[in-house]
PDB file with one MODEL, atoms N, CA, C and O in Angstrom:
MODEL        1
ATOM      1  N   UNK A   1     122.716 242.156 135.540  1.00  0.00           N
ATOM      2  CA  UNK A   1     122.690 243.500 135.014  1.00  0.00           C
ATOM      3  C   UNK A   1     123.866 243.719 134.072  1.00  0.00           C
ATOM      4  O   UNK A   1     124.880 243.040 134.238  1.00  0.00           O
ATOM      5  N   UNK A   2     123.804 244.583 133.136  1.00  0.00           N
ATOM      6  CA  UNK A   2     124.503 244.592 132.026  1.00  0.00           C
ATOM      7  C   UNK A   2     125.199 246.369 132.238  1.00  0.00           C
ATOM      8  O   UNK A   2     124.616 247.450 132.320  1.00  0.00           O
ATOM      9  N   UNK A   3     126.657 246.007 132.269  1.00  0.00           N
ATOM     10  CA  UNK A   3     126.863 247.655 132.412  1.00  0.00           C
ATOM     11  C   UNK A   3     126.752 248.521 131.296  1.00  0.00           C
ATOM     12  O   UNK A   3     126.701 248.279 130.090  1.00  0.00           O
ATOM     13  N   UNK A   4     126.724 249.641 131.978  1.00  0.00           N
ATOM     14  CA  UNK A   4     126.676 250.750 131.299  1.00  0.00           C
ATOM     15  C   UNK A   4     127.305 250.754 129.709  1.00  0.00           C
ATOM     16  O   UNK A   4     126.685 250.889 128.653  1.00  0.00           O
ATOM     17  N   UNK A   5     128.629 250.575 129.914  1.00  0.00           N
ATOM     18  CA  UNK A   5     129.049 250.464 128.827  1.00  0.00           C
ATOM     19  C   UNK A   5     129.617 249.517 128.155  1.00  0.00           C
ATOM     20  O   UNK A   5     130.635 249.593 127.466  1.00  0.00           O
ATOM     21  N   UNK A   6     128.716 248.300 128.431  1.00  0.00           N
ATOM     22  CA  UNK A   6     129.107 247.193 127.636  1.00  0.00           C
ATOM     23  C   UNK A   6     128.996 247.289 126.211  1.00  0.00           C
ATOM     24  O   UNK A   6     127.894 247.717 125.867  1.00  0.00           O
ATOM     25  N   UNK A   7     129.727 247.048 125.338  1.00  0.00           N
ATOM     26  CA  UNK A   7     129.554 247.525 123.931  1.00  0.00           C
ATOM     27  C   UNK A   7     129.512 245.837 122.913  1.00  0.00           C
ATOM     28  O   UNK A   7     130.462 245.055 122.896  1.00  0.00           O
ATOM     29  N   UNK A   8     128.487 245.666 122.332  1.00  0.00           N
ATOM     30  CA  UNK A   8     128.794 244.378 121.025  1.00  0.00           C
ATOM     31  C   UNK A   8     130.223 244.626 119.904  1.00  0.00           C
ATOM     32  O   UNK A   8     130.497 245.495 119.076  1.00  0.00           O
ATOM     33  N   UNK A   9     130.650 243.849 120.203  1.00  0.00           N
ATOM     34  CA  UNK A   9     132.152 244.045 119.237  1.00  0.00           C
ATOM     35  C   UNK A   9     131.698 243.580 117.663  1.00  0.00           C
ATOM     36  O   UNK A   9     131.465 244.158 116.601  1.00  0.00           O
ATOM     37  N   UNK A  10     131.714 242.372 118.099  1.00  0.00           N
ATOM     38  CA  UNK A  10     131.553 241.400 116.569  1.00  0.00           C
ATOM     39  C   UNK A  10     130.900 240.260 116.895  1.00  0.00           C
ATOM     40  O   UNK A  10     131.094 239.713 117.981  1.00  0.00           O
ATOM     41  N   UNK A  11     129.864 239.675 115.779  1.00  0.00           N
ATOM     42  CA  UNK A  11     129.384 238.489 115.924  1.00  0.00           C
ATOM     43  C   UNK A  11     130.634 237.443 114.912  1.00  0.00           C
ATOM     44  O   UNK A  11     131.445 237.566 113.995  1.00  0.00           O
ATOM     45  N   UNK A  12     130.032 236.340 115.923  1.00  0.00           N
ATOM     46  CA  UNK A  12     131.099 234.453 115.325  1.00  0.00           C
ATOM     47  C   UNK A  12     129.653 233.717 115.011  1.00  0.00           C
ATOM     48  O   UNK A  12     129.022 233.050 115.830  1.00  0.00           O
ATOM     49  N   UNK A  13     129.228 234.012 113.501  1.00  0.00           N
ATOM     50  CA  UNK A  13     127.659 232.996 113.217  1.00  0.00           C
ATOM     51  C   UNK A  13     128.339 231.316 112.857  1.00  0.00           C
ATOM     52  O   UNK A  13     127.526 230.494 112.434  1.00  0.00           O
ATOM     53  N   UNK A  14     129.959 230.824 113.056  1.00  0.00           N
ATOM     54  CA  UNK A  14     130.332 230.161 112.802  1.00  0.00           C
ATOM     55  C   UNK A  14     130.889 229.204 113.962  1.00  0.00           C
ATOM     56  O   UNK A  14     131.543 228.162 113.919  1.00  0.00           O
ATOM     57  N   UNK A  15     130.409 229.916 114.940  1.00  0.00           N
ATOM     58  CA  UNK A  15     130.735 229.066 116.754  1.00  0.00           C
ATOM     59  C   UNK A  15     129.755 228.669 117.224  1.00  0.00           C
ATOM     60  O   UNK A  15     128.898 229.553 117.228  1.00  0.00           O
ATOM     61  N   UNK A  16     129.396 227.673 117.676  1.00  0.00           N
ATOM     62  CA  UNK A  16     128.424 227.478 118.078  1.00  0.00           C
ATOM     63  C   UNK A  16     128.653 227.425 119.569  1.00  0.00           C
ATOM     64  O   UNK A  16     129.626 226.748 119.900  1.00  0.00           O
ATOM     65  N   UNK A  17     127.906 228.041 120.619  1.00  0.00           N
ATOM     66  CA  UNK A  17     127.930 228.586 121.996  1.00  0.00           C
ATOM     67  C   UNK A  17     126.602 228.636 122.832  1.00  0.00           C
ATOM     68  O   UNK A  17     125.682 229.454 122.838  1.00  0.00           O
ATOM     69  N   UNK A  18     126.827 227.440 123.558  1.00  0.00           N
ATOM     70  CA  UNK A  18     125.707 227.191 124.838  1.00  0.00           C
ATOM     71  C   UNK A  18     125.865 228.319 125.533  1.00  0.00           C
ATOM     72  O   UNK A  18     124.884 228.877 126.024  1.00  0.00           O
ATOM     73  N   UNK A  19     126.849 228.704 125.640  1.00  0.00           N
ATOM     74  CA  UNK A  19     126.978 229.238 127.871  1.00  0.00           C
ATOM     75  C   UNK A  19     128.513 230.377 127.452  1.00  0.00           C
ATOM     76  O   UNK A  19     129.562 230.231 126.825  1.00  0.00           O
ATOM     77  N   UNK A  20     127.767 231.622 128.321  1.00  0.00           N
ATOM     78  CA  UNK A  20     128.971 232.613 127.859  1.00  0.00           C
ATOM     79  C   UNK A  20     130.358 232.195 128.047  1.00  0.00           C
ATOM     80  O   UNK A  20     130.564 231.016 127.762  1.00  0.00           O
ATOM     81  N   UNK A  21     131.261 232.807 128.416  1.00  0.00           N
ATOM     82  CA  UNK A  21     132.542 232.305 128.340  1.00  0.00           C
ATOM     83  C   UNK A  21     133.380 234.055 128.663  1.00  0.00           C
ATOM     84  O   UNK A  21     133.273 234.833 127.715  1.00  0.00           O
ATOM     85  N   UNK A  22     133.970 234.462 129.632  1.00  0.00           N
ATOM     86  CA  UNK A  22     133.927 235.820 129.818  1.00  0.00           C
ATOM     87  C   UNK A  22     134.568 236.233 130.726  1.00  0.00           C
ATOM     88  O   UNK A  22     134.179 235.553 131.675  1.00  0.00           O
ATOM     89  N   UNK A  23     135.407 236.997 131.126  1.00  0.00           N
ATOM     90  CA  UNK A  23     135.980 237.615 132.674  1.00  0.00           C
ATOM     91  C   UNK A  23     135.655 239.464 132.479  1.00  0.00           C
ATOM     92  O   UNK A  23     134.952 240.074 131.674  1.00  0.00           O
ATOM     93  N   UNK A  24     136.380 239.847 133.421  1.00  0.00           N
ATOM     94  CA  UNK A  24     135.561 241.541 133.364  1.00  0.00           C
ATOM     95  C   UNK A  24     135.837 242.005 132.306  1.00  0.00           C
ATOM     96  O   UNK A  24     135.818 243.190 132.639  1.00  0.00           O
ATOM     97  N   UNK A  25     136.029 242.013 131.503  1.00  0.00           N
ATOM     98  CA  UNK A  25     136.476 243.332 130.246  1.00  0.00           C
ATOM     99  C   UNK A  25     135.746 242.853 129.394  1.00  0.00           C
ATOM    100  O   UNK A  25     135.036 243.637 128.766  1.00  0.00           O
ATOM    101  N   UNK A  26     135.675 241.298 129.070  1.00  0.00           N
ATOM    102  CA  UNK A  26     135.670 241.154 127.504  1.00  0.00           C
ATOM    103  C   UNK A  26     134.286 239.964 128.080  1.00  0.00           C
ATOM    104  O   UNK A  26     134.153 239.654 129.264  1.00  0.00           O
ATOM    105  N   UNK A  27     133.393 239.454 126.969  1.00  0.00           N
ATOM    106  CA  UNK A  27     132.900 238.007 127.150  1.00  0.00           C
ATOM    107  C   UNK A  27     131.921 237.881 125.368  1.00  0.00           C
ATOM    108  O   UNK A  27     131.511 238.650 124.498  1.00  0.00           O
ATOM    109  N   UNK A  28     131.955 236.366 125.663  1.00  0.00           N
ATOM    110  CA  UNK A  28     131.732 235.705 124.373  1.00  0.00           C
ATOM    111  C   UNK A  28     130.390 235.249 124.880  1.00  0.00           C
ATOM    112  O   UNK A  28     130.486 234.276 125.629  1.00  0.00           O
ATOM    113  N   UNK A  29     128.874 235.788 124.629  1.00  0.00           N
ATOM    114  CA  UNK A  29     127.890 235.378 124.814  1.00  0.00           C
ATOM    115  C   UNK A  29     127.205 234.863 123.685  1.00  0.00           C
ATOM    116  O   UNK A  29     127.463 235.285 122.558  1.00  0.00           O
ATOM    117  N   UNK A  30     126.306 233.938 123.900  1.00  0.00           N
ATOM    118  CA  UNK A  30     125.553 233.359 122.888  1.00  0.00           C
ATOM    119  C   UNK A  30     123.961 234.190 122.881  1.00  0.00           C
ATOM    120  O   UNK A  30     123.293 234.865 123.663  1.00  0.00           O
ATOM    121  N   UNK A  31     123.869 233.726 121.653  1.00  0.00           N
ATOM    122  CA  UNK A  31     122.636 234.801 120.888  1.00  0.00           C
ATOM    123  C   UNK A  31     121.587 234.923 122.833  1.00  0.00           C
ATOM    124  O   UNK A  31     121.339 235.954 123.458  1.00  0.00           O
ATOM    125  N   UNK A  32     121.239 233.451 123.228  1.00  0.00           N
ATOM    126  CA  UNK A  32     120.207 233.685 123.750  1.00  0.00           C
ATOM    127  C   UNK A  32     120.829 234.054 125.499  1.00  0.00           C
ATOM    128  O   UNK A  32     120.063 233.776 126.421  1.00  0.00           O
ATOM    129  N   UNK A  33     121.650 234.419 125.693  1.00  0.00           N
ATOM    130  CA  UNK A  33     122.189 235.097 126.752  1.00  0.00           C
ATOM    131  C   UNK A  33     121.618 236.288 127.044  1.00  0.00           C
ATOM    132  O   UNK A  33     121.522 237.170 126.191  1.00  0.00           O
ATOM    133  N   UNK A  34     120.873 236.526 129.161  1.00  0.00           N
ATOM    134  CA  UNK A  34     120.405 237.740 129.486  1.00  0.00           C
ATOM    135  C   UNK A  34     120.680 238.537 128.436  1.00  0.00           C
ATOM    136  O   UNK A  34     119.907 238.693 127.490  1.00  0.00           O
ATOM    137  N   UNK A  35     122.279 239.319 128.597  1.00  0.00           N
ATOM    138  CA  UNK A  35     123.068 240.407 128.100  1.00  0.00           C
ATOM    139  C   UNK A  35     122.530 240.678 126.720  1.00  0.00           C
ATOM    140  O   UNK A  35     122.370 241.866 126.441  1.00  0.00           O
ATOM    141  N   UNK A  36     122.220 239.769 125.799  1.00  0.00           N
ATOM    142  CA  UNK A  36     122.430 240.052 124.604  1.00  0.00           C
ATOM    143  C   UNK A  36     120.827 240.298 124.479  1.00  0.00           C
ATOM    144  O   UNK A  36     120.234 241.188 123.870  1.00  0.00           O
ATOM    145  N   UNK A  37     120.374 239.335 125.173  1.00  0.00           N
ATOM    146  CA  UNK A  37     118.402 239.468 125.257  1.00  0.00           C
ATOM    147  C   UNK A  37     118.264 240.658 125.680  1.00  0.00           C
ATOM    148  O   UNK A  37     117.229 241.078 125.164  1.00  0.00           O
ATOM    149  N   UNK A  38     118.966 241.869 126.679  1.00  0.00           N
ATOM    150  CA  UNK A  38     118.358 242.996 127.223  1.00  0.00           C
ATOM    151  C   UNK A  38     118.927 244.448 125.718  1.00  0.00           C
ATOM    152  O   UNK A  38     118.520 245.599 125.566  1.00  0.00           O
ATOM    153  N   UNK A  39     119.706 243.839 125.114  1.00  0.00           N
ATOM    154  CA  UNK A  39     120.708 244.694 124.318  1.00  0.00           C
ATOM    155  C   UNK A  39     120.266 244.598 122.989  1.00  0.00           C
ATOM    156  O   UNK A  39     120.798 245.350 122.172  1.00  0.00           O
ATOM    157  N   UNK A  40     119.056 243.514 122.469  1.00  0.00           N
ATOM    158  CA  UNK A  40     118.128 243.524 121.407  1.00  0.00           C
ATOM    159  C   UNK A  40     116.788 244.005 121.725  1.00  0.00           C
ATOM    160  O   UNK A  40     115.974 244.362 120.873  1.00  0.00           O
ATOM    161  N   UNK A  41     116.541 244.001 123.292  1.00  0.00           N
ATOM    162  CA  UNK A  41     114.926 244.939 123.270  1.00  0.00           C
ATOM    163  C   UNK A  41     115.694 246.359 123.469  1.00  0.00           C
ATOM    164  O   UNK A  41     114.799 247.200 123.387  1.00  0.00           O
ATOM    165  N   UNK A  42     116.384 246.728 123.594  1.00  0.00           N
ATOM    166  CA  UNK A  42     116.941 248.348 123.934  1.00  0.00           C
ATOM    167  C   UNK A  42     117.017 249.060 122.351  1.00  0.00           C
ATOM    168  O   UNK A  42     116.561 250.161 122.042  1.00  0.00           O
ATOM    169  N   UNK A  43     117.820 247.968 121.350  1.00  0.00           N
ATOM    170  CA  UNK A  43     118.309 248.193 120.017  1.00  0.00           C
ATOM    171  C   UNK A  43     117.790 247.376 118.934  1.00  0.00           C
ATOM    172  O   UNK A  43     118.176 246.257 118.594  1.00  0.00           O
ATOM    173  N   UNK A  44     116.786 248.148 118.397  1.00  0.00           N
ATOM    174  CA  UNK A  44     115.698 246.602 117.314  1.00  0.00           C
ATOM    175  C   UNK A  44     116.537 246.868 115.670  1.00  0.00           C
ATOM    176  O   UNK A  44     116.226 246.481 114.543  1.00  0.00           O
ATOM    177  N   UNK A  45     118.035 247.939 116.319  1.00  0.00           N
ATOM    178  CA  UNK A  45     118.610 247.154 114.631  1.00  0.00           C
ATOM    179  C   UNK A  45     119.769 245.727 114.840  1.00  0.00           C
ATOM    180  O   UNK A  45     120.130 244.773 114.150  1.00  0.00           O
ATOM    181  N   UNK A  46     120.079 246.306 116.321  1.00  0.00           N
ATOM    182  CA  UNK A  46     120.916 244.709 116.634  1.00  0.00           C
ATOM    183  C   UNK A  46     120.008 243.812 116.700  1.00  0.00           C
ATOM    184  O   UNK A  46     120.567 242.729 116.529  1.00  0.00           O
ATOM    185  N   UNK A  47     118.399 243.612 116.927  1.00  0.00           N
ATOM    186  CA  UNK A  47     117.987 242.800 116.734  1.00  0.00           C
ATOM    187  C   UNK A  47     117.479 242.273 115.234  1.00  0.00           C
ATOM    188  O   UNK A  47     117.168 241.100 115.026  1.00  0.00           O
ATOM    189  N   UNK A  48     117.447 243.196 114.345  1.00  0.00           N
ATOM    190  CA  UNK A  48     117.125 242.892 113.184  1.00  0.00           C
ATOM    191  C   UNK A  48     118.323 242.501 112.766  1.00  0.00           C
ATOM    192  O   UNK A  48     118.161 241.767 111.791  1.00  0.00           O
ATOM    193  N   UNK A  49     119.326 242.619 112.999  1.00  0.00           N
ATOM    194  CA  UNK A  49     120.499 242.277 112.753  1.00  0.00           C
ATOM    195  C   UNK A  49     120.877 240.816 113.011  1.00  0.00           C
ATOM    196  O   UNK A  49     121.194 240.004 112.141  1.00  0.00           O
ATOM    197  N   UNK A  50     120.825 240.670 113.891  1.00  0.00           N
ATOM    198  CA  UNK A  50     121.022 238.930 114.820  1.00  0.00           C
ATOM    199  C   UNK A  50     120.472 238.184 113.987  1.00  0.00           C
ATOM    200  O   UNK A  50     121.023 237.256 113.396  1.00  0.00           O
ATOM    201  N   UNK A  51     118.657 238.743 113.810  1.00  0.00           N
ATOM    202  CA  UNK A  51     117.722 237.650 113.245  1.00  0.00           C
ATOM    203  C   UNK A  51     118.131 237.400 111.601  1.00  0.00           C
ATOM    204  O   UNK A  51     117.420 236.548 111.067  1.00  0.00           O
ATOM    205  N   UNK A  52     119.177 238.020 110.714  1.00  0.00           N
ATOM    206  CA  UNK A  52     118.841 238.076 109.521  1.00  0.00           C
ATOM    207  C   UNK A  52     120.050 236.343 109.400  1.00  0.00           C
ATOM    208  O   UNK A  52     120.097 235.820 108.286  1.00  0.00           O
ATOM    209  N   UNK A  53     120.585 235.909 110.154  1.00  0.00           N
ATOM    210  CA  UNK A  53     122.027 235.500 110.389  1.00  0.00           C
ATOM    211  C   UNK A  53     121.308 233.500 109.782  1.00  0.00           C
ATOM    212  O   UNK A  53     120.337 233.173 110.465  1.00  0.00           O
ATOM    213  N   UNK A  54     121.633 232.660 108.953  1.00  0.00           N
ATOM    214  CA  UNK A  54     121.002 231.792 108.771  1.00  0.00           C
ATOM    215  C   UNK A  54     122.116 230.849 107.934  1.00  0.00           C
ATOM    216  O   UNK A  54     123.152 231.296 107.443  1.00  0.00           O
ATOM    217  N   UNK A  55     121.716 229.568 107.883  1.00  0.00           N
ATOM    218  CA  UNK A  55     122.492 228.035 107.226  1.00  0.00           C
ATOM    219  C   UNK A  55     122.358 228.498 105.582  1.00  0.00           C
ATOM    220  O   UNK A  55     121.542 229.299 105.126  1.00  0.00           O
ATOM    221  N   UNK A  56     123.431 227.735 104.824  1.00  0.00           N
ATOM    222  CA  UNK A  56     123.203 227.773 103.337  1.00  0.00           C
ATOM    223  C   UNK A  56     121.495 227.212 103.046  1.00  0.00           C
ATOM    224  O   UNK A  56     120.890 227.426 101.995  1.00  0.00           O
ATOM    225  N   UNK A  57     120.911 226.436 104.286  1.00  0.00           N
ATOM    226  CA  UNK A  57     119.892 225.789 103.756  1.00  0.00           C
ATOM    227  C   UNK A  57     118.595 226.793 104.418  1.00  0.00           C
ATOM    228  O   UNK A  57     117.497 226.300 104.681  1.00  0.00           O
ATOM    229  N   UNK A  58     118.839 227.929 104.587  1.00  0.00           N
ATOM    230  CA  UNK A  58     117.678 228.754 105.279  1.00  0.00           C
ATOM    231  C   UNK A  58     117.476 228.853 106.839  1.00  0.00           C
ATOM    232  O   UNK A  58     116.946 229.833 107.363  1.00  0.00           O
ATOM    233  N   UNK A  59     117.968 227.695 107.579  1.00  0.00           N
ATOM    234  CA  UNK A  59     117.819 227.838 108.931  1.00  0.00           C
ATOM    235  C   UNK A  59     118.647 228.697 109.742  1.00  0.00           C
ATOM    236  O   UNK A  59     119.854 228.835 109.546  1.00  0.00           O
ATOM    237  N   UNK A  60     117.902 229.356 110.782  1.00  0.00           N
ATOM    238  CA  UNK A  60     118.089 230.345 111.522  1.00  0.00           C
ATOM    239  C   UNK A  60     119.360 229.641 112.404  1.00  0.00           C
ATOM    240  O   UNK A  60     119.424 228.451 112.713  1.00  0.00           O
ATOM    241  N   UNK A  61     120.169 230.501 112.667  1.00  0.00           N
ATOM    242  CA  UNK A  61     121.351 230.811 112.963  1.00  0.00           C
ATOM    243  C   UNK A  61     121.129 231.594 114.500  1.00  0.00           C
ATOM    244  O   UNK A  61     120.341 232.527 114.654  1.00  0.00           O
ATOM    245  N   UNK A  62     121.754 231.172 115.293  1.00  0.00           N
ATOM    246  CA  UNK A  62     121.795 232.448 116.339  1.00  0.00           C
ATOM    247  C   UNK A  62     123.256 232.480 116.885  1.00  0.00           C
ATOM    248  O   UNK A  62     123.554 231.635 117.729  1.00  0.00           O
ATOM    249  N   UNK A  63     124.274 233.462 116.440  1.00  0.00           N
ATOM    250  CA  UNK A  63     125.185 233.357 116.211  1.00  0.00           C
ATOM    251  C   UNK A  63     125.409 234.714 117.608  1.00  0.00           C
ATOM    252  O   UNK A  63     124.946 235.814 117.910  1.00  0.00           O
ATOM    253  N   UNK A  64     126.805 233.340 118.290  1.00  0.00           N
ATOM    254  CA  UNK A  64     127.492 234.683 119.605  1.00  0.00           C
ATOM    255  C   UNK A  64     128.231 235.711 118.870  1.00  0.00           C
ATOM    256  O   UNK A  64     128.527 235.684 117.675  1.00  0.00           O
ATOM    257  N   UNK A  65     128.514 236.694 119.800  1.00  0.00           N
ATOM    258  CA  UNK A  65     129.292 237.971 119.780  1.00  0.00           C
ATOM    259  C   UNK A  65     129.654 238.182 121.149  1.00  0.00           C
ATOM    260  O   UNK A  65     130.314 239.171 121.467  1.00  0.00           O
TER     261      UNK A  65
ENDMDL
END
C-alpha cells in the first residue's frame, strides 16, 4: 500500500533500476514498481508523462523517480 501522501519528486531516465531502493521518507522506485503502477492508474498525466521518456534511437525508456 502506498501512503497517503507519498508524493513523485523527480524522474532519473538516466539510471537504470531493477528493484526500489528506499527507507521511510524517501525511495527510488523503478518505472515498473507496485507504487509507481498504482500512482499512473490514479494520474493518466504521470502516466502520459512516464510513457513519453525514450533512447536517442526511439526506444522506450522507463525511467525511476
Amino acid at each position: 500500500m502506498i501512503p497517503a501522501d507519498w508524493t513523485p519528486a523527480f524522474v532519473l531516465p538516466n539510471i537504470p533500476l531493477e528493484a526500489a531502493i528506499g527507507c521511510d521518507i524517501a525511495v527510488l522506485a523503478a518505472a515498473h514498481n507496485h507504487r509507481v503502477a498504482v500512482l499512473e492508474r490514479t494520474h493518466s498525466t504521470l502516466r502520459r508523462f512516464l510513457n513519453r521518456f525514450a533512447d536517442n534511437f526511439g526506444q522506450k525508456l522507463e525511467p525511476p523517480f
